[in-house]
Each structure stands twice: as C-alpha cells, then as structure tokens.
C-alpha positions in Angstrom: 77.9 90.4 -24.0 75.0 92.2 -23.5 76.0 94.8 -21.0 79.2 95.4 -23.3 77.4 96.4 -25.8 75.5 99.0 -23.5 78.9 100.3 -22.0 80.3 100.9 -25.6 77.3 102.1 -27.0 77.1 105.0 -24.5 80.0 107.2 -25.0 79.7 106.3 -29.0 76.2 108.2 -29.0 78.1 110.4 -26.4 80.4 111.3 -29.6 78.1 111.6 -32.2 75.8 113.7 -31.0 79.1 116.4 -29.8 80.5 115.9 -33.3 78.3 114.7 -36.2 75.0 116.7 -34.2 76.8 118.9 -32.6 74.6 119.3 -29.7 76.1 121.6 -27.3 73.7 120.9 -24.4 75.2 118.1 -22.1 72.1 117.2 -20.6 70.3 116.5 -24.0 73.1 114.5 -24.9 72.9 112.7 -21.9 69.6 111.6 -22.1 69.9 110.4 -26.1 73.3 108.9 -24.6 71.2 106.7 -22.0 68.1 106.0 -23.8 70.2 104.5 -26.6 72.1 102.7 -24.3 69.1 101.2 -22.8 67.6 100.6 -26.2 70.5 98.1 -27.3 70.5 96.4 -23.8 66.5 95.5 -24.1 66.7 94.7 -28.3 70.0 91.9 -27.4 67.5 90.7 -24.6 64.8 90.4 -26.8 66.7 88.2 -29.7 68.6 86.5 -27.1 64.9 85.5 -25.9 63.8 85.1 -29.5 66.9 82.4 -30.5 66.3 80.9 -27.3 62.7 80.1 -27.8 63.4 78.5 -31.1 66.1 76.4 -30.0 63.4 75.2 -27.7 61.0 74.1 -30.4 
C-alpha cells in the first residue's frame, strides 16, 4: 500500500504543478514531484509505525 501511494502520488504532483502551477521548468517539477513522493512514503511509514506500537500496548 505504501509504495502505491508513492507511484500515484508522483505523476499527480507531476500534473499539478504543469497545470494548476504552471511551472514550465521540468526539472523543478521533478524535484517537487520526488520530494512529494518521498514525503507520502515516509508519513504512511510513520502511522503505520504509530498504529502498530499501540496495538502493542
């Protein structure tokens, strides 16, 4: 689940940023493309962590 969400979040920022932002450089949009994708993939690791330690207790 986790890694879906990074694949489909990827080319959503990807479209935003061409049409609601219109940013026209590709490498700018690249790198808010990839650091959002990496944000959602560490914040689902994190809750998953989080609901896992208070299933535990």
């Amino acid at each position: 689940m986790q890694e879906l969400l990074t694949v489909i979040t990827y080319p959503i920022v990807w479209l935003i940023c061409s049409y609601l932002l219109k940013i026209e450089s590709g490498l700018a949009k690249l790198l808010i493309s990839v650091t959002a994708a990496v944000l959602v993939y560490v914040l689902f690791g994190m809750w998953q962590s989080q609901k896992e330690k208070h299933k535990e207790n």
